[in-house]
Phi, psi and omega in degrees: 000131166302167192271002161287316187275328122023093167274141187277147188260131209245343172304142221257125157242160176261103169271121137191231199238153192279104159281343157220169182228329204305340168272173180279149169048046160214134163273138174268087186269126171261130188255138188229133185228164200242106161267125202278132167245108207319008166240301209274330213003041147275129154310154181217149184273125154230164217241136166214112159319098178248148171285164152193169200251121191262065188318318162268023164034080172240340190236145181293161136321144173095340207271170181240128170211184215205117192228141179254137157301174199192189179246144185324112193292305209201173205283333187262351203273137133205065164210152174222147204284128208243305196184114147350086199283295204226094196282148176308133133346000000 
């Protein structure tokens, strides 16, 4: 298929790092994006925790992965694991 013909996906992906593994076929990622702060206009980090559903119970603590959005899974999962940038030590 040409990249004309190619439909684009309007769902939001994510980086960051795996913070729990302990359910089956889920993962916890805290994703860290950087805010300008409307008065100081010092950056400031802020850190947000997403589930996402790991079908193949592949990824560890520690790893840098890259999660898509989805449709609900579960009452808190609407992320899905998209590919492993990096594994842990």
């Amino acid at each position: 298929m040409s990249e004309s013909m190619e439909k684009r996906s309007n769902k939001r992906i994510l980086i960051g790092e795996v913070v729990s593994d302990k359910c089956d076929k889920t993962i916890v990622v805290r994703v860290e994006t950087m805010v300008k702060h409307p008065l100081f206009g010092k950056y400031v980090r802020r850190r947000k925790k997403f589930m996402a559903h790991d079908a193949a119970n592949e990824c560890k603590i520690g790893d840098k992965v890259e999660i898509i959005e989805s449709r609900p899974l579960s009452r808190q999962k609407r992320w899905q694991l998209q590919r492993v940038l990096e594994k842990a030590v």
